[in-house]
C-alpha positions as CSV (number, residue, x, y, z in Angstrom):
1,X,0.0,0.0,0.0
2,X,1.4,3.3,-1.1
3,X,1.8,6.0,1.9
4,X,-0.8,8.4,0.4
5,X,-3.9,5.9,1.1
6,X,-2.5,4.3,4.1
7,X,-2.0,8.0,5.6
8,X,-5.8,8.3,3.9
9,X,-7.1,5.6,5.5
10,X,-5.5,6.1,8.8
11,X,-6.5,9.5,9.1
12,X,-10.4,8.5,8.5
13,X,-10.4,6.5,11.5
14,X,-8.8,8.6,13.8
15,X,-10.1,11.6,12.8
16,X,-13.6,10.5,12.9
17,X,-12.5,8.3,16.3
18,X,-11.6,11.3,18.2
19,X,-14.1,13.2,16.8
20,X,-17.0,11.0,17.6
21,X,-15.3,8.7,21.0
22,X,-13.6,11.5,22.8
23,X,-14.3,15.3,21.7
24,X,-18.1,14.7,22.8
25,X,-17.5,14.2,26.5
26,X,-16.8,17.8,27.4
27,X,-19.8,18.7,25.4
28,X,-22.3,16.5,27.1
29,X,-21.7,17.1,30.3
30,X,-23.6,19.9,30.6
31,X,-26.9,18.7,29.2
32,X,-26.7,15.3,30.7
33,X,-26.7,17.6,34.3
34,X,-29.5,18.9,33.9
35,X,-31.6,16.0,32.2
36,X,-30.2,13.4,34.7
37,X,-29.0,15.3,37.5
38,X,-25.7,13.7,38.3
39,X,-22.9,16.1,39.0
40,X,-20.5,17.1,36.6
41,X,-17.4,15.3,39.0
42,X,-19.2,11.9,39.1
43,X,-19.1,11.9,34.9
44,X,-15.8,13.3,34.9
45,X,-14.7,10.6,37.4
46,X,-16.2,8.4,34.8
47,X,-14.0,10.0,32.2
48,X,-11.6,9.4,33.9
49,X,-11.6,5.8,34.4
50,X,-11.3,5.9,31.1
51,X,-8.5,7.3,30.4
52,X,-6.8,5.2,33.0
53,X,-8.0,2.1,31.7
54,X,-6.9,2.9,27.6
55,X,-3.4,4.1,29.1
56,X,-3.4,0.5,31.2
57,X,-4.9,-1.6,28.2
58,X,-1.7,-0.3,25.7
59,X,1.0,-3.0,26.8
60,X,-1.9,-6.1,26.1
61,X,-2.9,-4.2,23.1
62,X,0.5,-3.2,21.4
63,X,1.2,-6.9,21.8
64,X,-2.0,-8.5,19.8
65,X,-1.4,-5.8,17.3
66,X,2.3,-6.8,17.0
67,X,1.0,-10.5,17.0
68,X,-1.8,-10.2,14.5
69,X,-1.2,-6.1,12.5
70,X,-3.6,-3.4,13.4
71,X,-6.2,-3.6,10.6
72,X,-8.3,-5.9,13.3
73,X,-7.8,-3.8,16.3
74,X,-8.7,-0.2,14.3
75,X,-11.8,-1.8,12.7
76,X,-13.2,-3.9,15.3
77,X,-12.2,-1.1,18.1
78,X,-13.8,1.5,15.9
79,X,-16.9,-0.6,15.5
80,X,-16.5,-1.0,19.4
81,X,-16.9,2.6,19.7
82,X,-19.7,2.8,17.3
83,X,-21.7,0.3,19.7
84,X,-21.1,2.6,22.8
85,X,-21.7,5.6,21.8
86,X,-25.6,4.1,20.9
87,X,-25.8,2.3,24.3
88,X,-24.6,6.1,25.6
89,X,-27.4,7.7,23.7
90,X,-29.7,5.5,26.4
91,X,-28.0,5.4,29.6
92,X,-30.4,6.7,32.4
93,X,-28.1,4.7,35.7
94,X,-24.7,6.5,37.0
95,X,-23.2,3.4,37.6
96,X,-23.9,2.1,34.5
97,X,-22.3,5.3,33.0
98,X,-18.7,4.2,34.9
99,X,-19.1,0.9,33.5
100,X,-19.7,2.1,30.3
101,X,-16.5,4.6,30.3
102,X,-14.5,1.7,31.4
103,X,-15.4,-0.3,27.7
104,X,-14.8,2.9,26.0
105,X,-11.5,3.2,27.5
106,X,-10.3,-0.6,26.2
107,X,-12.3,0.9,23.0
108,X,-9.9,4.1,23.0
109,X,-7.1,1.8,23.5
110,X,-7.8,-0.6,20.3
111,X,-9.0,2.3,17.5
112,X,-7.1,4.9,18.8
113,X,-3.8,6.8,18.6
114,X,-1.7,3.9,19.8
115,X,-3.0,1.3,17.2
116,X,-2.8,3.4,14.4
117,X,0.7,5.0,15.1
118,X,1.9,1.3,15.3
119,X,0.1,0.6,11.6
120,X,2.2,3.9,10.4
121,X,5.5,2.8,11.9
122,X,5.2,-0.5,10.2
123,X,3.4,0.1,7.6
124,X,4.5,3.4,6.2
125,X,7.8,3.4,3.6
126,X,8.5,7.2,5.3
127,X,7.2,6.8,9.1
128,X,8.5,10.4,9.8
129,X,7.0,12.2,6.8
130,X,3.6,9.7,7.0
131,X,2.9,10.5,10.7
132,X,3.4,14.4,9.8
133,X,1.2,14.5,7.5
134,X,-1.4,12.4,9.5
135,X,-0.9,15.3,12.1
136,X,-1.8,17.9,9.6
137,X,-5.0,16.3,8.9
138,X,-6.1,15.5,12.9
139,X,-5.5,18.7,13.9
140,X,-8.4,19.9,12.6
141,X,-10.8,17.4,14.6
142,X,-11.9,19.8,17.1
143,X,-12.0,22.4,14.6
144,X,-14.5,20.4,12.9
145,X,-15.9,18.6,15.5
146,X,-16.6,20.8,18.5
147,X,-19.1,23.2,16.2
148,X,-21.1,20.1,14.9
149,X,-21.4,18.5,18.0
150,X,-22.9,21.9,19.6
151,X,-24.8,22.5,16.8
152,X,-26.3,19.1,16.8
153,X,-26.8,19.0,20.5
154,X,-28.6,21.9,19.9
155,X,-30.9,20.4,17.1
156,X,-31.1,17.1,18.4
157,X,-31.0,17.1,21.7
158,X,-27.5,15.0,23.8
159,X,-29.0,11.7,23.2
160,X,-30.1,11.9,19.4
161,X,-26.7,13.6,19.1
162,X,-24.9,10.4,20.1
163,X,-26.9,8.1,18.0
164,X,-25.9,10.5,15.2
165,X,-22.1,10.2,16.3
166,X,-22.4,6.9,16.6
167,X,-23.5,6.0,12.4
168,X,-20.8,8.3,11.9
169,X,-18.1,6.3,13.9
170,X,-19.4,3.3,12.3
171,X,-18.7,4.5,8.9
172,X,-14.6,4.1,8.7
173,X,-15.1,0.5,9.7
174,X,-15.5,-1.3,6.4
175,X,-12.3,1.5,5.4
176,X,-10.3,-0.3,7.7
177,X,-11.2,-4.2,6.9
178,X,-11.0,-3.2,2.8
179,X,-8.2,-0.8,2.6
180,X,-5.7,-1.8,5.1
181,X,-2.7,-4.3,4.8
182,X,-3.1,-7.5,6.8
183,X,0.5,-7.9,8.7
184,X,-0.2,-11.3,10.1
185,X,2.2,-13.8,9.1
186,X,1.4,-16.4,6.6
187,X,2.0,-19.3,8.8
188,X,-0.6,-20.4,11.3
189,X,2.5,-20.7,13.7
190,X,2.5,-17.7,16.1
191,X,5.5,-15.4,16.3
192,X,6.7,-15.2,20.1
193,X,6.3,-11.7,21.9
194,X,9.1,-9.8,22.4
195,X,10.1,-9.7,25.8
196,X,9.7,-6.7,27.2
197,X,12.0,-7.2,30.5
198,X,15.1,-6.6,28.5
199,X,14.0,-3.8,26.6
200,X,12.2,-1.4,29.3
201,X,16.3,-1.6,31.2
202,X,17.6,-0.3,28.0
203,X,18.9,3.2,28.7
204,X,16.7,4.0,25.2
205,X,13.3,3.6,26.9
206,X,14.7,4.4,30.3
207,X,15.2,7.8,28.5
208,X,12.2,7.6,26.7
209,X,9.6,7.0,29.2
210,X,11.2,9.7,31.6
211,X,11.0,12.5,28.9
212,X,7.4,11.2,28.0
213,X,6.2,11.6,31.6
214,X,7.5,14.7,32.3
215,X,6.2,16.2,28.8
216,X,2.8,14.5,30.0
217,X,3.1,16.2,33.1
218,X,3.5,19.4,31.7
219,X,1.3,19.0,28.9
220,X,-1.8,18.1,31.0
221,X,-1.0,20.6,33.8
222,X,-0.9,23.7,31.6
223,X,-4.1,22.0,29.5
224,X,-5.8,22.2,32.6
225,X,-4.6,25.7,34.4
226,X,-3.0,27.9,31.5
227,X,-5.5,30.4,30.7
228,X,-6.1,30.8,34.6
229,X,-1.6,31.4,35.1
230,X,-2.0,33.8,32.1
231,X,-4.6,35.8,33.7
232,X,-2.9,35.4,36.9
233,X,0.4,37.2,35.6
234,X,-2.0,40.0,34.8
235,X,-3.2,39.2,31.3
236,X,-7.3,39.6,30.9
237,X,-9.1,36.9,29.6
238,X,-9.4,37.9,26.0
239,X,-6.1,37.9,26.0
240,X,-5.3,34.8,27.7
241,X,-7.5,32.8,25.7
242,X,-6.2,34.1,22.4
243,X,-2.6,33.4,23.3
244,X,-3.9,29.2,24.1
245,X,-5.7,29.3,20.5
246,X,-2.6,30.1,18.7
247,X,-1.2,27.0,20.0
248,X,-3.1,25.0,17.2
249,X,-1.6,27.6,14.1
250,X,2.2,27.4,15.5
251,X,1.7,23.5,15.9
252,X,1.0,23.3,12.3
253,X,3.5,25.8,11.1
254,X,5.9,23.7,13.2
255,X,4.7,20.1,11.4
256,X,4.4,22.3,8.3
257,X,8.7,22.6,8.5
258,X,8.9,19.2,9.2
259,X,7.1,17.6,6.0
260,X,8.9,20.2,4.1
261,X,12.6,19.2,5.1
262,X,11.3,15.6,4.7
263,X,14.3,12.8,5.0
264,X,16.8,15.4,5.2
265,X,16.0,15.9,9.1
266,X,16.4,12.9,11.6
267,X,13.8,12.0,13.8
268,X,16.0,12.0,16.8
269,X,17.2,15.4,15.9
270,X,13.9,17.0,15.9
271,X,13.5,15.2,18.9
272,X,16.4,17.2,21.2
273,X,14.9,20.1,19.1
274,X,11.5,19.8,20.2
275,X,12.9,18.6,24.1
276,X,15.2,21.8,23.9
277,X,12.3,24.1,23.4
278,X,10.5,22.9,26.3
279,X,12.6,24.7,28.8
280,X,12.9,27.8,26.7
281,X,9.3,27.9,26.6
282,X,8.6,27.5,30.8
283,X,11.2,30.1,31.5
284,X,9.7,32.4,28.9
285,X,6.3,32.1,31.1
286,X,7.7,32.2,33.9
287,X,9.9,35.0,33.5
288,X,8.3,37.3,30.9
289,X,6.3,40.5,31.5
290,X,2.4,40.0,30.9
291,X,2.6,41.8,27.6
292,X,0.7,39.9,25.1
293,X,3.4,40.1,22.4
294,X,6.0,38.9,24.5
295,X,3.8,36.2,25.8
296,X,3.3,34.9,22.1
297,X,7.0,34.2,22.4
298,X,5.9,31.6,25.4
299,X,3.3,29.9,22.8
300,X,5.7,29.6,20.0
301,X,8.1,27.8,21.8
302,X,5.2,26.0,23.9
303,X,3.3,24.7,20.4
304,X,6.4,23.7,18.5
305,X,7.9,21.7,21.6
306,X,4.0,20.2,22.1
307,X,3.2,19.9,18.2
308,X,6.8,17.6,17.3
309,X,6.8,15.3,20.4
310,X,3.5,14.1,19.1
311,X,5.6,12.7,16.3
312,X,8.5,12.0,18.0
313,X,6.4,10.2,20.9
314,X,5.5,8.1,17.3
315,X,8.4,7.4,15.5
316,X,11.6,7.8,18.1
317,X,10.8,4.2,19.8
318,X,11.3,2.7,16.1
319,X,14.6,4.4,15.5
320,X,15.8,3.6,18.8
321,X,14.4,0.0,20.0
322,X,13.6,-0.9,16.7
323,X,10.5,-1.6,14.8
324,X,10.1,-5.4,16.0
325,X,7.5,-5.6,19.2
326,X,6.8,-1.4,18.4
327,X,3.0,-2.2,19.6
328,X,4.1,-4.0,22.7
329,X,7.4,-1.0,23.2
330,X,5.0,1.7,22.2
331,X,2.0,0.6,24.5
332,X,4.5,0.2,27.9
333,X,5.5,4.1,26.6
334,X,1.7,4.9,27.0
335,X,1.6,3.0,30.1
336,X,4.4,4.7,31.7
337,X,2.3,8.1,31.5
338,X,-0.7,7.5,32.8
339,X,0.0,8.4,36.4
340,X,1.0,11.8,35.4
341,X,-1.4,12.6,33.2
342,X,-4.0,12.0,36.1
343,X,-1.7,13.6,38.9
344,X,-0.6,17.2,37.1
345,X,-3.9,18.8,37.2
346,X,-4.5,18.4,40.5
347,X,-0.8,18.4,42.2
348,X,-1.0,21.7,40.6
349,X,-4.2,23.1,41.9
350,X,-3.0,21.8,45.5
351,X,0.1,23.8,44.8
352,X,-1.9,26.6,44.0
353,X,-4.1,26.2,46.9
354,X,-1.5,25.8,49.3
355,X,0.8,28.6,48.3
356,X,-2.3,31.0,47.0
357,X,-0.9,31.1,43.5
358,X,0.8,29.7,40.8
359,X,4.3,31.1,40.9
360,X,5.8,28.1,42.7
361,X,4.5,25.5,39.6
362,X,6.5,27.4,37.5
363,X,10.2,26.5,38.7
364,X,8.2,22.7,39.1
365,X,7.6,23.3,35.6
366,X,10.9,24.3,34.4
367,X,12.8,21.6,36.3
368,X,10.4,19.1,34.1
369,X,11.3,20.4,30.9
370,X,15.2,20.2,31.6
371,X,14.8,16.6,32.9
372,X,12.9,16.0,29.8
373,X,15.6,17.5,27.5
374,X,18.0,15.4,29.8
375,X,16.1,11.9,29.6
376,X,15.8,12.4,25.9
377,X,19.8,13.4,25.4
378,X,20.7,10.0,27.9
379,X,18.0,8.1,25.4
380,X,19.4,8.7,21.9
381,X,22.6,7.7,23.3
382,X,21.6,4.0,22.7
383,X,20.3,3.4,19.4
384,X,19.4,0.3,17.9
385,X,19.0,0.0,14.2
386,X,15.9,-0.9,12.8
């Protein structure tokens, strides 16, 4: 399969995956309120669990996609979805919502990100250049999605909305059956999992998974609290919020330089890049004067450190461990940053509770960014040839 229509095909699902399986959640929280009165923490709680459970379910899942390709896991996981987002459209019992959230996460886990950056690594002739351009397209979910889903939940109520998101997460399904290569081997005969005892001691993923969870850290924390540390430093809200939607333009100029240098730029270069902005990009928010031109220096840096570790995060584990076992490699990366993902937002908040601001997160911040450069720098220091 050439890389055009497997970087086509790809993108359907996961565009219309996060579109239709995650973006919605923030959207009906609000209407489900007031229809069903449960409290907005007792669905987010649910969310939650989700998001635990996908990060949890990525070593068992890397390893049946390295065992059997990912064409299975991104159409039956898709169609998974597609299922749950109709039984969603009907839930009426809180509990029933956890359990519920809890599928979705082993659901998120099969048709999302994960599985379909391990069809691109193996898949794709150019992994680098593929995965780019895949970014190009994704970024544009919520630009896409967030409008519709309003716009239908205004029309057709949160329920009916579902129901419509679910046909429309069905759809990609046959895509992925038809279109995609199967990667299973042509012998009935298994192939043994790579053990994955020997390869988490490596210095490589050692590195890896440090600089991972301290860019998750971040990532998360300031997802959750930057418009509020803007407005802190003494920027009004306008302001503040502009500055977090220019991420999304600088990410895309940032991927933009990245197709266009092509093969001529190493992966694990843009990777120190990328791990070298981060600190730039902490101390310029921590340090710089609540101008709003200034500040935009903070965002550039910010978005193009953010925007090229999704594509490192992708492709580095291949260049450094290797493509054989990438599911199984690539799913005990996600595992790694689950705990901070669900710890940054609120270690910060009790930080900024307990000192009555946020100007101690900031040197918390910065010391995560330089580890991450650090982890990264001791990582690439033990390459393995693909």
């Amino acid at each position: 399969m050439g890389d055009l229509r497997l970087i086509l095909v790809i993108a359907a699902t996961q565009f219309t995956g996060w579109g239709t399986m995650f973006i919605p959640f923030q959207l009906m929280v609000a209407p489900m309120e007031a229809d069903l009165g449960w409290s907005r923490a007792s669905m987010n709680m649910a969310f939650t669990l989700g998001l635990l459970v996908s990060g949890l379910a990525a070593v068992p899942v890397g390893r049946l996609i390295d065992r059997a390709g990912g064409r299975l896991s991104l159409a039956w996981g898709g169609l998974a979805g597609a299922v749950l987002l109709a039984v969603w459209s009907q839930i009426t019992w809180l509990p029933a919502f956890f359990a519920l959230w809890l599928v979705m996460g082993l659901a998120h886990a099969f048709a999302l990100w994960g599985a379909a950056m391990a069809v691109m690594v193996t898949q794709a002739r150019e992994p680098v250049r593929a995965i780019t351009t895949l970014t190009f397209i994704t970024g544009f979910t919520g630009t896409v999605f967030l409008p519709m889903i309003a716009g239908l939940e205004a029309w057709l109520g949160w329920r009916g909305t579902l129901l419509a998101l679910a046909a429309l997460q069905a759809m990609p399904v046959p895509l992925a059956l038809l279109a995609l290569r199967d990667t299973r081997p042509a012998t009935k005969e298994r192939p043994a999992p790579i053990p994955l005892g020997p390869v988490i001691r490596r210095p490589a993923f050692i590195g890896l998974a440090l600089c991972l969870c301290a860019h998750a850290f971040i990532g998360t924390g300031l997802g959750s609290h930057l418009v509020l540390m803007l407005r802190e430093k003494g920027l009004d809200n306008a302001s503040a919020v502009t500055l977090v939607a220019l991420q999304g333009p600088f990410q895309v100029a940032a991927r933009a330089v990245l197709f266009v240098l092509g093969t001529r730029v190493q992966v694990l270069r843009v990777g120190i890049f990328a791990c070298a902005c981060l600190p730039v990009a902490l101390g310029w928010l921590w340090l710089s004067p609540a101008e709003m031109l200034l500040m935009m220096g903070f965002v550039l840096f910010w978005a193009m450190a953010d925007g090229l570790l999704t594509i490192v995060r992708a492709a580095a584990p291949a260049e450094l461990l290797g493509r054989e076992g990438y599911g199984a490699i690539s799913g005990a990366l996600t595992a790694s940053t689950v705990l901070p993902r669900a710890l940054a937002p609120a270690v910060i908040a009790a930080i900024w509770q307990a000192s009555g601001g946020y100007e101690p997160v900031m040197p918390l911040l910065l010391g995560l960014a330089v580890a991450a450069l650090a982890a990264f720098l001791f990582a690439q220091r033990d390459r393995r040839a693909p």
